[in-house]
MARBAFI-875146 format. One line per 2 residues: number of its first residue (from 0); their letters; for each residue x, y, z of C-alpha. Coordinates in pm, whole numbers, plus 32768, in hexadecimal, padded with zeros to 4 digits. Example, Ala and Ser with C-alpha at 12.3 -4.5 7.8 and 13.67 -1.06 7.14 Angstrom:
0	AS	84CE/7E3E/830C  8557/7F96/82CA
end
This chain:
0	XX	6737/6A9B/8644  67F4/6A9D/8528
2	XX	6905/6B6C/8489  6861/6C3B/8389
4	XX	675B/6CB3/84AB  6861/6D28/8572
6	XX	68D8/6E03/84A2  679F/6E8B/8451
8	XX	674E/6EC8/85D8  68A2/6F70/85BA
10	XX	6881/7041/84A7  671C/70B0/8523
12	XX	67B0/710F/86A9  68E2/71D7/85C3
14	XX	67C7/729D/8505  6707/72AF/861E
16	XX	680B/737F/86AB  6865/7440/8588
18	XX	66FD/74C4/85A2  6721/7511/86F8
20	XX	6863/75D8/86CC  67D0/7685/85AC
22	XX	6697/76C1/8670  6778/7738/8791
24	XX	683F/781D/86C3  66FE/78C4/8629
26	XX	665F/78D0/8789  678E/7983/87C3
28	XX	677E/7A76/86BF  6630/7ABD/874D
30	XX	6692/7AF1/8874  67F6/7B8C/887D
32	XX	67B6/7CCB/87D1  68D3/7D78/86F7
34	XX	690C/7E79/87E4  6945/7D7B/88E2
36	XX	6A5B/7CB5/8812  6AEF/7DFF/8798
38	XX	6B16/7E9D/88E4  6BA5/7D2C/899F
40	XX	6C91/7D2D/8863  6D23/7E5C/88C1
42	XX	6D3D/7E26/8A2C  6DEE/7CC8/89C6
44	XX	6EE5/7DB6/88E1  6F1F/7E69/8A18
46	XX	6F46/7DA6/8B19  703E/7CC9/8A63
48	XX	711A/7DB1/8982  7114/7F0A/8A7E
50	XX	706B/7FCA/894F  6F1A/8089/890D
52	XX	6EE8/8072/87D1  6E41/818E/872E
54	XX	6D26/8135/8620  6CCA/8273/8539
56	XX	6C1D/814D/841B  6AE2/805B/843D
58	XX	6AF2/7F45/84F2  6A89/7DC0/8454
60	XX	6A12/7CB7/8535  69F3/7B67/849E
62	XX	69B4/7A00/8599  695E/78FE/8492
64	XX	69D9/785A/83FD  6B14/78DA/84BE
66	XX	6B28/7A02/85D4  6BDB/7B03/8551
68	XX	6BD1/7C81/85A6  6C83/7D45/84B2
70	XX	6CCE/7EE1/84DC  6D1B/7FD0/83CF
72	XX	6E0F/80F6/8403  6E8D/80A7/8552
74	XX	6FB3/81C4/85DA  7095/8141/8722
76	XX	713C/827F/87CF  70EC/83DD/87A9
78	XX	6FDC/83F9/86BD  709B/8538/85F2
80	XX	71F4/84B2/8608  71B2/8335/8603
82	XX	727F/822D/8649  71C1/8128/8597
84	XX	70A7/8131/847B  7008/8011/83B8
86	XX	6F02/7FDD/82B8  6E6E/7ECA/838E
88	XX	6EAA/7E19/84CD  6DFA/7CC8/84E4
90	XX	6DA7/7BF6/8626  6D60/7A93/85E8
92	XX	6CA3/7A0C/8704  6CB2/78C0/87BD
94	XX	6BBC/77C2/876A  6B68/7708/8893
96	XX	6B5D/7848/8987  6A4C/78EE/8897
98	XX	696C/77B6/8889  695B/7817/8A25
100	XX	692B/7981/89C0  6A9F/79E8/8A27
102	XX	6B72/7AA8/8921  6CCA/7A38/8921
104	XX	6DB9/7ABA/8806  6E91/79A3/8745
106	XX	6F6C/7A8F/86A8  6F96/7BD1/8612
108	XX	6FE0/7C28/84A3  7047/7D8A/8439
110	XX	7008/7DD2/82E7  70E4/7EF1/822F
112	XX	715C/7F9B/8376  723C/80A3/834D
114	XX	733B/80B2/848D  73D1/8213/84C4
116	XX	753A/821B/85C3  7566/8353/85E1
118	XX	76CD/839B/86E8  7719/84FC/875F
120	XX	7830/859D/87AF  7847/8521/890D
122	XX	7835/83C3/8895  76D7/8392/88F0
124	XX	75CA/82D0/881C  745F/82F6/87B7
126	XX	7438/81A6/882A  74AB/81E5/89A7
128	XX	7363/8203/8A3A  72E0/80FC/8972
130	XX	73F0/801C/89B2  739C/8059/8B6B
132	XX	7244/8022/8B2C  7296/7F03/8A5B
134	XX	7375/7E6E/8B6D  7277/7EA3/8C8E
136	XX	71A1/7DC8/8BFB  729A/7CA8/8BC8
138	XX	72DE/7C7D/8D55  7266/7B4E/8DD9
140	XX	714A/7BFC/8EB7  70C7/7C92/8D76
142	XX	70CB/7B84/8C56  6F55/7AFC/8C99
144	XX	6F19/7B00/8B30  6F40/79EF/8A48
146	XX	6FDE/7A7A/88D6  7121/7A5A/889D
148	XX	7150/7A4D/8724  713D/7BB6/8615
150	XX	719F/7BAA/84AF  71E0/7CDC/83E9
152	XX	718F/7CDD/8284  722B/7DA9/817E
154	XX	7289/7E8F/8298  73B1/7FBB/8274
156	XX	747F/8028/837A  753C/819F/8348
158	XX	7658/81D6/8455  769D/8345/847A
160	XX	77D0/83F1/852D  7832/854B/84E3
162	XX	793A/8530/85EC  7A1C/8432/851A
164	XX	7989/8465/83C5  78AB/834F/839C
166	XX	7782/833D/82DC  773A/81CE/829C
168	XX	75FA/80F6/81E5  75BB/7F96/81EB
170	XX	74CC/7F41/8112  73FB/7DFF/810E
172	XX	73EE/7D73/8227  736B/7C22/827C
174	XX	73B0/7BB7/83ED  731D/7AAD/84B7
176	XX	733E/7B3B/863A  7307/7A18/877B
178	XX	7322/7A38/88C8  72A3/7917/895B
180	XX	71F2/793D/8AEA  727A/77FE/8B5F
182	XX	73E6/788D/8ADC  7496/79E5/8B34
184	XX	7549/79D3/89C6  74E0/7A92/88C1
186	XX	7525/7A3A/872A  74FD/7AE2/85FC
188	XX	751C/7A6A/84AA  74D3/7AC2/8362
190	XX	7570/7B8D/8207  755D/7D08/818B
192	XX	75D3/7DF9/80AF  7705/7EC3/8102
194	XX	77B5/7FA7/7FE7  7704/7EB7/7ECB
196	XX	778C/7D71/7F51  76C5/7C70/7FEB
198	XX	7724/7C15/8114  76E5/7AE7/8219
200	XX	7701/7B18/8399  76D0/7AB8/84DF
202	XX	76ED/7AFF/8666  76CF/7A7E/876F
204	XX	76B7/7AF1/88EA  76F8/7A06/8A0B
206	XX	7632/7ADE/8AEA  7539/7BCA/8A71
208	XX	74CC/7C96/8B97  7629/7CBB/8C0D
210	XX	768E/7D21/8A96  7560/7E3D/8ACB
212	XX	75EE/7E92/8C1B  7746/7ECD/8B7D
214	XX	77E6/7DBD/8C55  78CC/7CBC/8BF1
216	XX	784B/7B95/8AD4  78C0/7AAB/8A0F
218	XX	7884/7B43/8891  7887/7A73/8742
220	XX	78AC/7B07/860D  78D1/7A8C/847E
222	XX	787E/7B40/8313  78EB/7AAF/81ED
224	XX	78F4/7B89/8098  7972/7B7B/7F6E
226	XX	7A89/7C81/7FB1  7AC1/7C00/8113
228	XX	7A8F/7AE7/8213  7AD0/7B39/8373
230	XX	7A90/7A77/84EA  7AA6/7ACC/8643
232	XX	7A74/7A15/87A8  7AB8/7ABA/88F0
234	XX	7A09/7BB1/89A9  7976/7CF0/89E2
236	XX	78E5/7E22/8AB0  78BF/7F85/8AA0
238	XX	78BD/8009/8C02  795A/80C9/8C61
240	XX	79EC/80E3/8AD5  79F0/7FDC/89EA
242	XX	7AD5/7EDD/8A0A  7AF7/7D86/8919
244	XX	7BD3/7C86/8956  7C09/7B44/88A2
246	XX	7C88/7AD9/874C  7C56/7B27/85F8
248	XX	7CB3/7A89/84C5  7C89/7B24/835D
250	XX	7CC0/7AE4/8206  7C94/7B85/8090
252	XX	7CD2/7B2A/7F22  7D2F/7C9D/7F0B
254	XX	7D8C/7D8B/801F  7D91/7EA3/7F25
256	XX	7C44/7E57/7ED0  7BCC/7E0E/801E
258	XX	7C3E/7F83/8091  7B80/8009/7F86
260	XX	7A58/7F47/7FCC  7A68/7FD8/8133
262	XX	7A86/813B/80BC  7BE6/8177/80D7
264	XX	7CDF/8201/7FB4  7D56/813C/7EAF
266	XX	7EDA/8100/7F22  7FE1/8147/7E2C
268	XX	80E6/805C/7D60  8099/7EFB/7D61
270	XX	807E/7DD3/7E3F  7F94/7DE4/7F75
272	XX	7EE9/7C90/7E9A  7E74/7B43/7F9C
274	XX	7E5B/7BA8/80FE  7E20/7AE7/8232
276	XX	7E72/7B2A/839B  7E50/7A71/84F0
278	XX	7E6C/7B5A/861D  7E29/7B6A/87C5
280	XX	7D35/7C99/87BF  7D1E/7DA6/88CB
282	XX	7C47/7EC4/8878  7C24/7FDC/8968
284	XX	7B75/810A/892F  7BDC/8195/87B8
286	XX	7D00/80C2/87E4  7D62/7F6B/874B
288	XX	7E84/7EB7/878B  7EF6/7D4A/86D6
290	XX	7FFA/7C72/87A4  8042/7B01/8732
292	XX	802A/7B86/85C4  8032/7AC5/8499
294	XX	8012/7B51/83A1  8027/7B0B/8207
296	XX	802E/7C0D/80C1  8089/7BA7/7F8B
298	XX	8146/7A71/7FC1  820B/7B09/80E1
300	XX	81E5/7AAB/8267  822C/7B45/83A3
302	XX	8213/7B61/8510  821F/7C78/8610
304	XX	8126/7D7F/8696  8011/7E85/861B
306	XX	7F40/7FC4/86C5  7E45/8087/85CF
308	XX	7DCF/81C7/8692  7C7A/8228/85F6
310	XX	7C47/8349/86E8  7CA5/846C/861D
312	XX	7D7D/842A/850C  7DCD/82BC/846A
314	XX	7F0C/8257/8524  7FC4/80EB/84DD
316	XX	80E5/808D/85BA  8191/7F51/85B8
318	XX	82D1/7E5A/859D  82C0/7D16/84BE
320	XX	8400/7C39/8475  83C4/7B79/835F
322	XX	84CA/7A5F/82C5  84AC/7ABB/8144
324	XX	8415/7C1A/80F9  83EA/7C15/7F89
326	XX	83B7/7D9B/7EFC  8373/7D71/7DCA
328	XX	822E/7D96/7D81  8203/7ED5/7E55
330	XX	833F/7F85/7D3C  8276/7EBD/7C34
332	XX	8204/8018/7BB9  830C/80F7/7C27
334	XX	8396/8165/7AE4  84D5/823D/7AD7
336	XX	8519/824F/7956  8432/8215/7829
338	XX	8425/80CB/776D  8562/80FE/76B5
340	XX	8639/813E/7815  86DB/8256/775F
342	XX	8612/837E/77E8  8554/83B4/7959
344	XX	83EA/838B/7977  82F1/84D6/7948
346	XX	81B7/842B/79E4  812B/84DF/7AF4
348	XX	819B/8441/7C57  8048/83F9/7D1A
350	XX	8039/836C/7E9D  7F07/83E8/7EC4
352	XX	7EA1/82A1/7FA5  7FA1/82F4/80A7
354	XX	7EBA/8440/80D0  7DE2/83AC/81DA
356	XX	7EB7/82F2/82D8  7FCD/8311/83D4
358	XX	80C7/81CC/83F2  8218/819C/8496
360	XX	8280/8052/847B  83BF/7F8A/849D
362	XX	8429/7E5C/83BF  8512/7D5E/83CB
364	XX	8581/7C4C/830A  8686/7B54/82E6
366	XX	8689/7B69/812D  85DD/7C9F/8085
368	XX	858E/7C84/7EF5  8536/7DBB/7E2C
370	XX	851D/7D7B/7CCD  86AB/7CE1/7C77
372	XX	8713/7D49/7DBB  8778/7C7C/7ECC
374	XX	87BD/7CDE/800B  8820/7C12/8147
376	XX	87B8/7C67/82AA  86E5/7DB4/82BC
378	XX	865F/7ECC/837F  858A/7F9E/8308
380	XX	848B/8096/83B7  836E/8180/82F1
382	XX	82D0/82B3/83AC  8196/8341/82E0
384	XX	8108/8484/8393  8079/85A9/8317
386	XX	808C/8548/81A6  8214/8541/81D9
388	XX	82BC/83C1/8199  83F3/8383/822F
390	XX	84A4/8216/81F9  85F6/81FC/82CC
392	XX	86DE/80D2/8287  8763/8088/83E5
394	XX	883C/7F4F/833C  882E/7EAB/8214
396	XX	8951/7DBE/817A  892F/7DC4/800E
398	XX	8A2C/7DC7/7EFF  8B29/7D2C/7FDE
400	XX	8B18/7E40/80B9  8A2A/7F1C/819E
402	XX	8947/801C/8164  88CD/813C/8242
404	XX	87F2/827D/81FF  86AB/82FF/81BE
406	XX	85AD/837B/80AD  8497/8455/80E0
408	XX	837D/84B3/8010  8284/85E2/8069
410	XX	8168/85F0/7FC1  80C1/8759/7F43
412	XX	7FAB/8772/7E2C  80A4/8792/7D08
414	XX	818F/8679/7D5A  8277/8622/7E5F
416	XX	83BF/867A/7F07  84C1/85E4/7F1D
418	XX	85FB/85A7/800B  86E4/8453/801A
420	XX	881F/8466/811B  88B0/82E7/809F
422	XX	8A0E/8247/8120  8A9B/80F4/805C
424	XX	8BCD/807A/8108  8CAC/7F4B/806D
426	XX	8BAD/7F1D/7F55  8C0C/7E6E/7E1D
428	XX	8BF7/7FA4/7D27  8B7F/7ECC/7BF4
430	XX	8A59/7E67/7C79  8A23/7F85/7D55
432	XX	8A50/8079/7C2B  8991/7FC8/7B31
434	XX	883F/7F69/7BE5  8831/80EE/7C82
436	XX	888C/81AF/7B91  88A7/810D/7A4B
438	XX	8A3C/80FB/7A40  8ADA/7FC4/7A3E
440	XX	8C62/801B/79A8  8CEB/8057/7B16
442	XX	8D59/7F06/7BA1  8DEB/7ECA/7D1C
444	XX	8DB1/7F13/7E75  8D5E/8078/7F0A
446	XX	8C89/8152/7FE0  8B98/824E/7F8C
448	XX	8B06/838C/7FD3  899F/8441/7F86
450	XX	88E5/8572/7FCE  881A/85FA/7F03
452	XX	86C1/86CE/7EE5  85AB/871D/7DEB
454	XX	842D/8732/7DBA  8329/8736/7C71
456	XX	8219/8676/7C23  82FC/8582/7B3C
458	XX	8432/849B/7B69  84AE/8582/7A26
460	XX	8449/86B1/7AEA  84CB/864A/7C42
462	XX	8636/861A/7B66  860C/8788/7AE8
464	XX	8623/8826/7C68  8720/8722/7CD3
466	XX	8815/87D4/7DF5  890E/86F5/7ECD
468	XX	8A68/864E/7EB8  8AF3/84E9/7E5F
470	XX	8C3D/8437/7EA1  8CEA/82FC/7E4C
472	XX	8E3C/8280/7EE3  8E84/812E/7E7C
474	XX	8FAE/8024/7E0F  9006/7EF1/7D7C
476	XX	8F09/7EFA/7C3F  8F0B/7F80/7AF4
478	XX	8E77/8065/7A0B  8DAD/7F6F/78FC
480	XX	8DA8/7F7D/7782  8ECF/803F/776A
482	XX	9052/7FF5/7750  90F1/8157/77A0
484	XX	9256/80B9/77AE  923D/7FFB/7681
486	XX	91B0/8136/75B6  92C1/820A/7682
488	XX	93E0/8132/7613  9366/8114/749C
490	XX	9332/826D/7480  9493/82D6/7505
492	XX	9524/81EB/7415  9447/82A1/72E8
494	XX	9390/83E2/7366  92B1/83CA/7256
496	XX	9233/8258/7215  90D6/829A/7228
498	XX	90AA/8133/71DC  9060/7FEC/727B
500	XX	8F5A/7FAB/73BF  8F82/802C/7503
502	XX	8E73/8010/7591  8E90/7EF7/763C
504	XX	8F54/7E2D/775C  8F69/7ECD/78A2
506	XX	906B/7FF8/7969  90C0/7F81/7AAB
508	XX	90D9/8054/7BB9  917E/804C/7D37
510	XX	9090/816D/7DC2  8F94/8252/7D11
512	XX	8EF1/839D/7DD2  8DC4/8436/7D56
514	XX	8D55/85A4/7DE2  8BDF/8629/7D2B
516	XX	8AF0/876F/7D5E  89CC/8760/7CD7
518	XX	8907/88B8/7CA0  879F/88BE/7C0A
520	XX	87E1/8760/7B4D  893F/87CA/7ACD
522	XX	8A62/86FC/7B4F  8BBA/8790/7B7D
524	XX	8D0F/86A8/7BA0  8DB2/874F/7CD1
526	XX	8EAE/8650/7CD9  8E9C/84E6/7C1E
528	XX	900D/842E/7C45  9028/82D8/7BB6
530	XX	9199/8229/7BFF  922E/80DC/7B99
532	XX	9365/803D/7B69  938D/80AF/79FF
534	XX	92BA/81C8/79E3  9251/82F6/7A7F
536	XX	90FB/83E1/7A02  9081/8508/7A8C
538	XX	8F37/858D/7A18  8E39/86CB/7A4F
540	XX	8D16/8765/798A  8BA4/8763/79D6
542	XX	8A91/864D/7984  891B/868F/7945
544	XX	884E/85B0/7A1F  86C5/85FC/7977
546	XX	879B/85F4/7810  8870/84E7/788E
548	XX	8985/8569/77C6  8AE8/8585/77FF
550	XX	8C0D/8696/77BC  8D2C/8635/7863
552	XX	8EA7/86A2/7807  8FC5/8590/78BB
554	XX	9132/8530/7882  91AB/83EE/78AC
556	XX	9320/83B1/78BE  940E/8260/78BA
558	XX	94B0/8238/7A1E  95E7/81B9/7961
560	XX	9690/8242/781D  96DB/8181/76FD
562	XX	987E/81EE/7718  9938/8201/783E
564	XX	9932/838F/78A1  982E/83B2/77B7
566	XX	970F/847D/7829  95B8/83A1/7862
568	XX	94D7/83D1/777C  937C/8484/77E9
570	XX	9269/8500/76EB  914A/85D3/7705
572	XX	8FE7/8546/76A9  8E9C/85B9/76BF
574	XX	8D68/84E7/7709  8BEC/8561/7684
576	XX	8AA6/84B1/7606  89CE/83DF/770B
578	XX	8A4C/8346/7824  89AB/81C7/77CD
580	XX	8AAD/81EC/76A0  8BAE/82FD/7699
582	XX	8C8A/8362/75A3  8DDD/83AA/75D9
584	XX	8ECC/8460/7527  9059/84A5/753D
586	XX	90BA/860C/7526  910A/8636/73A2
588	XX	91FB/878F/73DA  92B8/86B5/74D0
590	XX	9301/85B0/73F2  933B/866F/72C4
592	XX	9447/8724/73A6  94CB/85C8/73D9
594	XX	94C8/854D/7298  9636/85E4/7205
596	XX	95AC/85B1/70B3  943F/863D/70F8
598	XX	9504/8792/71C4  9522/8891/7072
600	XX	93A8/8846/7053  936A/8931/71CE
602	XX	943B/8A10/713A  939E/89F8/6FDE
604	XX	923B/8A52/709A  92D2/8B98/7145
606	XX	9391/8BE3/6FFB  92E2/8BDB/6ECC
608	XX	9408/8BF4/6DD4  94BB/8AA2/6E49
610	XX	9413/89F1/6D47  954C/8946/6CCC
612	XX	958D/88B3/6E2C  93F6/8837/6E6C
614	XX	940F/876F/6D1F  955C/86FD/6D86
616	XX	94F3/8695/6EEB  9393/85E3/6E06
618	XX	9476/8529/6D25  952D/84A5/6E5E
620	XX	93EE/8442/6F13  932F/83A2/6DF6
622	XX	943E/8328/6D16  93D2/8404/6BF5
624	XX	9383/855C/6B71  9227/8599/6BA2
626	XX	9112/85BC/6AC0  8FF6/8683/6A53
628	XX	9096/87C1/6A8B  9122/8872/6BAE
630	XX	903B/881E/6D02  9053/8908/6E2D
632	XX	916F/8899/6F25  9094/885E/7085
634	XX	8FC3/8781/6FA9  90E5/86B2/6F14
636	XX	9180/86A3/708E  9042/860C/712A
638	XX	906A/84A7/71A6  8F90/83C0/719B
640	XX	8E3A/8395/725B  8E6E/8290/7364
642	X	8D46/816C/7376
end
């Protein structure tokens, strides 16, 4: 026999039995009625999943050149509250077991269900009886069926809870569902929908009827979506409450954008950019608590401790130390003054995104950076509750010193209040000064003090209501951009040379006290002592914080006099104009009084008929009569405008 007619024997025993199966199969469909495969369908459906299904649409039986038994508007659960609807639920039979008139379903595909969870107050679900019935027939006495395999196609799944405020859709979704009868796992995989992201995920249960029971299982789970990826591997059960152990590792390109993606406020300021965190996972009840955590934001890392409470209100407690805690981009936004620095911001203050949480956490880290700040070791904790923000520095050692206080913001629909209790001990006053509050002529070391109130919808508002009190004590520094004893000893030697530059150099001082009360934005000087070696200055007045204006009246006297005996000489001066560049003035009365050869012009002001002695005093001062005609006296007496 040769080759080529064994392959013709072949191919005629291979057709021979492709006849016979299709002969077989339309024997079959002779003899297996519809009714028949639609009612053994159903009984498979039950007898492997739990579940009755309900059929309220016509029913299509098809055996060649597949078996197939496909059912149109199918309901699962109560029939006017339902659990489960879908446009079509198709059973694809065996092969084999229909050729020996058997029907055996292959798999199940559900096309355009629409899955309803609906949870009641008592924490109960729609699904409970379902879920018994479902878990009945996965015991080993009851699994005689064969299926083990259901996809759902273009299915949506709504999650309703009244109790906690959630009214969820996923939209979408494709899932591949296998639990295989020589295995107790169960896996499902697949992608949907969820708040117009497209999402891929996956679970998987180590043991599927003990997962139904609500007893302990191992539990897989992964989605990956644009906004977020997220993993975790541990365990699970729900009886008698639900308990998850195991870990969990996350990460984001955006947190901020993750949040909002998940429903939840937009936060305020900046920052809150690439997120990831690694985490031991317990989960009890409505409670979640982190240990082991990792976690990243922003560039910044740290370790420590988190609970989130979802039973009731939001609540995040924790404790992470981290080594370099960089600020910044959280203060990115915060802005104090306009763009020129000269006058405080108008723009309405929002934290609405601190509306809908509760935190109390506690941070530590060994270097803190806010912007140009430094500081070293820190201790800082933050208590949100009730819309009211309170941030208490237990210890922080900046500007060569250490700071202590608090600030707390409450938030009400037209803006916030506000209330800061802050203490700066040993603080290098330059520094200090000029990166607070905008002042950087005050050199040294020193300590300071303050208290102080207000509320409005506006940093410029929030200045206008300003109540509290401020102190300075300090030593060893200098008042900047100004040389008091050099002006001082010039002007003694000519009360009225209103020429030359003195604004510049520096006043030492030994010891300098500061005493301020601030009432609705309006600062009084209580008591403001500056004292050095060579000079001595004394000042009071008021300030305008929302103007940021000063009017201040000082004297300043020489510690020493110029002649033995002599008295020291001290002069009165005022200082006015805005406090990022004053102007200050000597007294002109005092040095006209001074002045021997200015003296007849005081007199010459209170006595109109000295004229004789006012042009006599002019000729004196300027070398010469003057011209134009006759000038009024106060006018000739003036001294110069100091730069």
């Amino acid at each position: 026999m040769t080759a080529s007619t064994g392959l013709k024997r072949l191919g005629f025993v291979l057709l021979a039995l492709l006849l016979a199966g299709i002969g077989v199969l339309t024997a079959a469909s002779v003899l297996i009625s519809a009714d028949t495969v639609r009612q053994e369908a159903i009984s498979e459906i039950r007898a492997v999943t739990g579940l009755t299904p309900i059929l309220r649409g016509e029913t299509t039986v098809s055996l060649f050149p597949s078996g197939k038994v496909s059912f149109a508007d199918v309901v699962l659960g109560d029939e006017k509250h339902p659990a489960l609807t879908a446009e079509r639920l198709t059973a694809r039979l065996r092969f084999f077991p229909l050729l020996r008139g058997r029907v055996e379903i292959a798999d199940v595909a559900l096309v355009r269900p629409n899955i309803a969870i609906d949870i009641d107050a008592k924490g109960q679900s729609n699904w409970s009886g379902l879920i018994e019935s479902l878990a009945r027939s996965q015991r080993p006495a009851q699994r005689t069926a064969t299926f083990s395999e259901m996809r759902i196609d273009n299915g949506t799944v709504v999650l309703r809870d009244p109790a906690h405020k959630v009214d969820e859709m996923v939209r979408n979704v494709d899932l591949s569902l296998a639990w295989p009868s020589i295995s107790k796992s169960f896996g499902a995989t697949g992608r949907l929908v969820w708040h117009d992201e497209l999402v891929d995920a996956s679970m998987t249960l180590a043991d599927f009827p003990a997962a139904l029971a609500g007893n302990r299982t191992g539990l897989k789970l992964r989605f990956a979506g644009s906004p977020m990826k997220a993993a975790f591997e541990g365990s699970i059960s729900v009886q008698p409450t639900l308990k998850i152990e195991g870990t969990l590792a996350a990460d984001a390109t955006s947190l901020r954008d993750a949040l909002i993606w998940t429903g939840q406020q937009p936060l305020p300021g900046g920052g809150f950019g690439r997120f990831a965190i690694k985490a031991q996972t317990n989960i009890v009840g409505g409670n979640i608590g982190l240990s082991s955590v990792n976690v990243e934001l922003d560039g910044n890392t740290a370790e420590g401790v988190l609970t989130f409470a979802t039973d009731g209100r939001k609540t995040l407690q924790g404790t992470l130390a981290s080594d370099t805690l960089d600020l910044s981009p959280y203060v990115s936004t915060v802005r104090l003054l306009t763009t020129n620095q000269r006058e405080w911001n108008s723009a309405r203050i929002s934290l609405d995104g601190l509306s809908g949480i509760d935190f109390d956490l506690r941070l530590s880290a060994a270097n803190v950076i806010m912007s140009n700040a430094k500081f070293a070791r820190t201790a800082i904790g933050a208590n949100l509750r009730g819309g009211q923000l309170v941030v208490t520095v237990g210890e922080a050692q900046a500007y060569g010193g250490l700071i202590q206080g608090s600030l707390a913001l409450a938030i009400f629909e037209t803006g916030v209040d506000v209330k800061s209790q802050m203490q700066f001990t040993d603080v290098d006053l330059e520094s200090c000064l000029g990166q607070l509050f905008g002042l950087k002529r005050l050199e040294g070391k020193g300590n300071l003090s303050l208290s102080v109130e207000g509320s409005g919808e506006s940093v410029l508002a929030v200045t206008r209501t300003l109540n509290g009190t401020a102190g300075l004590t300090g030593g060893n520094g200098a008042v900047a951009g100004l040389n008091v004893e050099q002006l001082l000893r010039r002007l003694e030697r000519r009360p009225l040379s209103g020429g030359g530059e003195f604004r510049s150099g520096k006043t030492p001082y030994d010891k300098i006290n500061v005493a301020l009360k601030i009432v609705k934005g309006t600062v009084t000087v209580e008591d403001m002592r500056v004292e050095g070696s060579a000079v001595r200055m004394g000042l009071n007045g008021t300030a305008s914080i929302p103007e940021r204006e000063l009017d201040l009246k000082g004297s300043a006297a020489l510690v020493t006099a110029a002649r033995p005996g002599a008295t020291p000489f001290e002069l009165p001066f005022i200082v006015q104009g805005s406090w990022d560049d004053p102007i200050m003035l000597p007294d002109p009365e005092a040095l006209i009084r001074r002045s021997g050869a200015a003296a007849p012009l005081l007199n010459a002001v209170k006595e109109r008929s000295a004229r004789d002695a006012v042009r006599s005093a002019i000729e004196r001062l300027t070398g010469g009569a003057p011209s134009g005609g006759a000038m009024p006296a106060a006018e000739q007496a003036a001294p110069q405008k100091a730069d």
